[in-house]
PyMOL CGO cylinders between C-alpha atoms (Angstrom):
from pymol import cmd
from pymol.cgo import CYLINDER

trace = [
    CYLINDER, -72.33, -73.45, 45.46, -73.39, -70.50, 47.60, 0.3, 1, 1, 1, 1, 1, 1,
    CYLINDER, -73.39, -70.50, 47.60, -71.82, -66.87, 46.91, 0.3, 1, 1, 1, 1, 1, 1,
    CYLINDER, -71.82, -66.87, 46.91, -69.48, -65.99, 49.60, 0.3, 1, 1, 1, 1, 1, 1,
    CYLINDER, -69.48, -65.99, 49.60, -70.37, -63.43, 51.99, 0.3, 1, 1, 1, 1, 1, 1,
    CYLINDER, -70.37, -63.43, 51.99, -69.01, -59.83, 50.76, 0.3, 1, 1, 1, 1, 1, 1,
    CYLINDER, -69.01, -59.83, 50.76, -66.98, -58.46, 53.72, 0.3, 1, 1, 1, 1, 1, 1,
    CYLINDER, -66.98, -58.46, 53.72, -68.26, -54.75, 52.44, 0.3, 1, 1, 1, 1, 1, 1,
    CYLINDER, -68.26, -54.75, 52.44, -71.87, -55.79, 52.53, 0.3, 1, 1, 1, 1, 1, 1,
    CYLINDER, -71.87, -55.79, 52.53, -72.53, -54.08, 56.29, 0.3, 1, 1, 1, 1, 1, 1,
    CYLINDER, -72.53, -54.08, 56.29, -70.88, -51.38, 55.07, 0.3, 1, 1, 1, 1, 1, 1,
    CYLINDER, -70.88, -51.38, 55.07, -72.79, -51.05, 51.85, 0.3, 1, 1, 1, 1, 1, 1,
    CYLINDER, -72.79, -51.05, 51.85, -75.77, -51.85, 53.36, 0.3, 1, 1, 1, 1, 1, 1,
    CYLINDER, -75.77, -51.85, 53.36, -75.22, -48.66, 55.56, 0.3, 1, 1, 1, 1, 1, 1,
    CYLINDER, -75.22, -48.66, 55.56, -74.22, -46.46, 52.96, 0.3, 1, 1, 1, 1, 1, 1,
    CYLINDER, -74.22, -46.46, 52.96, -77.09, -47.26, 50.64, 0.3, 1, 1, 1, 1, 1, 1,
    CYLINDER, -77.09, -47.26, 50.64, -79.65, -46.87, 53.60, 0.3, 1, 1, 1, 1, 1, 1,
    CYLINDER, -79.65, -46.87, 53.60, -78.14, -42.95, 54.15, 0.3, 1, 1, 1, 1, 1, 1,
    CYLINDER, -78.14, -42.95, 54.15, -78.64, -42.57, 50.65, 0.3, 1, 1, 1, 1, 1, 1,
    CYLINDER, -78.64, -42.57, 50.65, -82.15, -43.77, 50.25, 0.3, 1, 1, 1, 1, 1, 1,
    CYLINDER, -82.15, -43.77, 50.25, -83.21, -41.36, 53.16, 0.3, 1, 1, 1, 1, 1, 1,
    CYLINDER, -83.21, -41.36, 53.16, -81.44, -38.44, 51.13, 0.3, 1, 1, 1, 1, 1, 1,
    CYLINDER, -81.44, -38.44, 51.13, -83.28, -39.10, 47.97, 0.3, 1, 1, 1, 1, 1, 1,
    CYLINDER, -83.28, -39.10, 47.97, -86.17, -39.22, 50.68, 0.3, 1, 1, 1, 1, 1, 1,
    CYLINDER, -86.17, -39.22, 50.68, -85.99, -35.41, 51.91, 0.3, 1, 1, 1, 1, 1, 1,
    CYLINDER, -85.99, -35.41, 51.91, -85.19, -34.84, 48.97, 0.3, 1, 1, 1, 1, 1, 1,
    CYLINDER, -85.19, -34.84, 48.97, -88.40, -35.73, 47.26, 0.3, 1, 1, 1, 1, 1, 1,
    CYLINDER, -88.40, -35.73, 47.26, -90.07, -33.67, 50.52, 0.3, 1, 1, 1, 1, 1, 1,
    CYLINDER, -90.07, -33.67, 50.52, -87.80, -31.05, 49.92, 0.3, 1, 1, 1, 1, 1, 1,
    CYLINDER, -87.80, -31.05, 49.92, -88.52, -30.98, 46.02, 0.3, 1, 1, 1, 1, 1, 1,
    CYLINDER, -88.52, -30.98, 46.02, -92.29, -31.44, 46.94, 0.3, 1, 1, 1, 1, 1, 1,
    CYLINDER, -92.29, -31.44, 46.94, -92.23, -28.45, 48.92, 0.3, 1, 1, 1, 1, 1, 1,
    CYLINDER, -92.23, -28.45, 48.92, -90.51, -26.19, 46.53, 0.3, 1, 1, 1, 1, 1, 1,
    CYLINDER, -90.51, -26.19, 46.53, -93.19, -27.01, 44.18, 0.3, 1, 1, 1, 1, 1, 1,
    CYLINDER, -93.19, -27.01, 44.18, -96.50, -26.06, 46.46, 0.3, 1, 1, 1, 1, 1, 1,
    CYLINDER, -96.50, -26.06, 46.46, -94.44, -22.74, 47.10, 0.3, 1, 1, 1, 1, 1, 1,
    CYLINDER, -94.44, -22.74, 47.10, -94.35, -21.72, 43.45, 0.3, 1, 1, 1, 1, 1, 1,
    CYLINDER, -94.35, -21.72, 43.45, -97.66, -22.79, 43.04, 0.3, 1, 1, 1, 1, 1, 1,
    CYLINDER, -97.66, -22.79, 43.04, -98.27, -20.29, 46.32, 0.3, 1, 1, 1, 1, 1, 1,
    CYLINDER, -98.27, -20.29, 46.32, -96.38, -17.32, 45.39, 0.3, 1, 1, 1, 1, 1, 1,
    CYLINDER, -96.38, -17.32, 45.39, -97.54, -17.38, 41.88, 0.3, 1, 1, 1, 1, 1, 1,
    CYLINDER, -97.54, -17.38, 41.88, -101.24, -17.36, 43.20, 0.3, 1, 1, 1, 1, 1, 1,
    CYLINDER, -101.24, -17.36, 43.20, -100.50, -14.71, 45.73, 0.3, 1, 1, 1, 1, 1, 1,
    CYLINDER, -100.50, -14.71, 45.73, -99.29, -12.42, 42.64, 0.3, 1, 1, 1, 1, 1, 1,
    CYLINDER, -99.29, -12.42, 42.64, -101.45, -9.63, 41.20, 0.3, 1, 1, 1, 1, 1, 1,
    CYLINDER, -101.45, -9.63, 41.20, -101.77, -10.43, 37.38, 0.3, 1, 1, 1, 1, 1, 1,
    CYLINDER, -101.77, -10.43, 37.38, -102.64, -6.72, 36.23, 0.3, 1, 1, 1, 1, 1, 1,
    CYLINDER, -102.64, -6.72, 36.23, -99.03, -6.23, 34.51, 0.3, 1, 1, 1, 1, 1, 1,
    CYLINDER, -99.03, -6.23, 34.51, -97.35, -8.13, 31.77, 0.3, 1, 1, 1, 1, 1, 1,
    CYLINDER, -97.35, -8.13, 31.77, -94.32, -9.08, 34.38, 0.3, 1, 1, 1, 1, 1, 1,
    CYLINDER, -94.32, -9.08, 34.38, -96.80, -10.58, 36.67, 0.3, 1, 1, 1, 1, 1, 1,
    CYLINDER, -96.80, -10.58, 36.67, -97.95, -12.71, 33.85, 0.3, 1, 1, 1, 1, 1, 1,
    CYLINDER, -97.95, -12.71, 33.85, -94.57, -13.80, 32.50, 0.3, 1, 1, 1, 1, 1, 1,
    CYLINDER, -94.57, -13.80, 32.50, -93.78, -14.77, 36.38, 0.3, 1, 1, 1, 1, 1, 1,
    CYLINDER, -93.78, -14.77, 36.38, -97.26, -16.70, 36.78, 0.3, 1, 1, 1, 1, 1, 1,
    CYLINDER, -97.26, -16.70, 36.78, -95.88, -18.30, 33.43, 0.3, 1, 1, 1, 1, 1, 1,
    CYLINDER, -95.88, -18.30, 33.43, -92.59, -19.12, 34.27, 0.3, 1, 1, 1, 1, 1, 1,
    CYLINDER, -92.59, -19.12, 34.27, -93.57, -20.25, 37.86, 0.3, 1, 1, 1, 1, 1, 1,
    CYLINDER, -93.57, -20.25, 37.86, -95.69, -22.64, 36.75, 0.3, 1, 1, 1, 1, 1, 1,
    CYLINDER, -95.69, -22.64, 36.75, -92.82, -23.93, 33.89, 0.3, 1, 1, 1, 1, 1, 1,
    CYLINDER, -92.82, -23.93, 33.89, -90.67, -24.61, 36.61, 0.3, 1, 1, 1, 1, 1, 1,
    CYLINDER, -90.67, -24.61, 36.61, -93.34, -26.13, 39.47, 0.3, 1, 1, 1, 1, 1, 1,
    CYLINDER, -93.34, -26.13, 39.47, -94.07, -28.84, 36.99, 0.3, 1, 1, 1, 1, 1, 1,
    CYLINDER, -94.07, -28.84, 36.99, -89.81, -29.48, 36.22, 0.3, 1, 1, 1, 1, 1, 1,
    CYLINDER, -89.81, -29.48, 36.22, -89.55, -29.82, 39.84, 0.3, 1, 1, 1, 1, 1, 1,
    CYLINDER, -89.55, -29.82, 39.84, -92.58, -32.02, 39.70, 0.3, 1, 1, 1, 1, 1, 1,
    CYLINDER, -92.58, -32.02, 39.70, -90.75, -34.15, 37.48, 0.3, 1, 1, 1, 1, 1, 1,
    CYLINDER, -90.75, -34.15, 37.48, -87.76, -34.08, 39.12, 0.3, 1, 1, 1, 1, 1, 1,
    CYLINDER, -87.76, -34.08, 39.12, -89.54, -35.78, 42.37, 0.3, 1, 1, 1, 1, 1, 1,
    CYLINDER, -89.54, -35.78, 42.37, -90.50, -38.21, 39.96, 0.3, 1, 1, 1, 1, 1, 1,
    CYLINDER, -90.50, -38.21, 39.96, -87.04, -39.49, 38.43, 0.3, 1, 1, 1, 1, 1, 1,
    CYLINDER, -87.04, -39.49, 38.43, -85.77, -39.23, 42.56, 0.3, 1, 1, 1, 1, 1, 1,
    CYLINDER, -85.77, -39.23, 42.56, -88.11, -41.64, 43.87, 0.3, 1, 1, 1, 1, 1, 1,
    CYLINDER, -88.11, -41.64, 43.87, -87.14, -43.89, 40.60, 0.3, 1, 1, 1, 1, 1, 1,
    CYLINDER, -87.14, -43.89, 40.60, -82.75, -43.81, 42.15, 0.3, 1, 1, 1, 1, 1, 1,
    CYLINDER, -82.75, -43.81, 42.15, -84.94, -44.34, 45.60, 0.3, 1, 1, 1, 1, 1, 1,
    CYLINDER, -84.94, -44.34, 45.60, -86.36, -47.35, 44.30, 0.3, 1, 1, 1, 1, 1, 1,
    CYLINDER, -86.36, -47.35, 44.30, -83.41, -48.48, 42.56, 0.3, 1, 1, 1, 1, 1, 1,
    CYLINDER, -83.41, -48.48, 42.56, -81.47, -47.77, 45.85, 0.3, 1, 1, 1, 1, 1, 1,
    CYLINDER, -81.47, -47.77, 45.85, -83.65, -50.12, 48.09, 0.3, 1, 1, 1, 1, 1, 1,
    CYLINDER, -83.65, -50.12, 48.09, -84.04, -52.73, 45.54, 0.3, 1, 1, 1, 1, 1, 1,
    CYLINDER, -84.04, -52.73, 45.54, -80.25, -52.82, 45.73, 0.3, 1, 1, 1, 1, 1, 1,
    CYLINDER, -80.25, -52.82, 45.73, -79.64, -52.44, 49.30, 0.3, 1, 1, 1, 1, 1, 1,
    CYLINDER, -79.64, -52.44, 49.30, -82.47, -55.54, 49.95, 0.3, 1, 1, 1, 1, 1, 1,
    CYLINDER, -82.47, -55.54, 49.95, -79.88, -57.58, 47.19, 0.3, 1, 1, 1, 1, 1, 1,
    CYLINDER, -79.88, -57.58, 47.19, -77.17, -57.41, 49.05, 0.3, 1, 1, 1, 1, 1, 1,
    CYLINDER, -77.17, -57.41, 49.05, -79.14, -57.52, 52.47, 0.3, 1, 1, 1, 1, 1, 1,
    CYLINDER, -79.14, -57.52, 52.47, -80.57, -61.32, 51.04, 0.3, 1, 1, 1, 1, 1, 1,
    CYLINDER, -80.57, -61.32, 51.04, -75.96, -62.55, 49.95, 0.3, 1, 1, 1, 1, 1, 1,
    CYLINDER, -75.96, -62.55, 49.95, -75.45, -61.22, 53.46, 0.3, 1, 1, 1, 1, 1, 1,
]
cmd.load_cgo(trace, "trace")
């Protein structure tokens, strides 16, 4: 016996497709953020104790964002992988 054909597949289909292009700008977007920390910390003068606690804390955060690209493109993956499953029932 074949599975019958999900009337909401089109529609889910669509709906994970917009998705996967979010988590897509959002990786660029997340990618982005990241080179500008890297950026303004660099373009910091390091001769006071602030400026070091920014460089510091700049960097902290560059590489949490770095990670967060990471875990996005994993839910992008997921996404497609389930979008081309109910692509192959339709």
């Amino acid at each position: 016996m074949s599975t019958p054909l999900d009337p909401d597949a089109p529609r889910k289909i669509e709906v994970l497709a917009t998705i996967e292009r979010q988590l897509r700008e959002a990786i660029v977007r997340l990618t982005d953020v990241s080179a500008r920390a890297v950026r303004l910390a660099d373009q910091t003068a390091w001769r006071t104790d602030a400026a070091t606690r920014f460089h510091v804390s700049a960097d902290a955060w560059r590489h949490e964002v770095g990670g967060l690209s990471a875990y996005v493109e994993g839910a992008k993956e997921d996404v497609a992988r389930e979008r081309a499953r109910i692509e192959a029932l339709a």
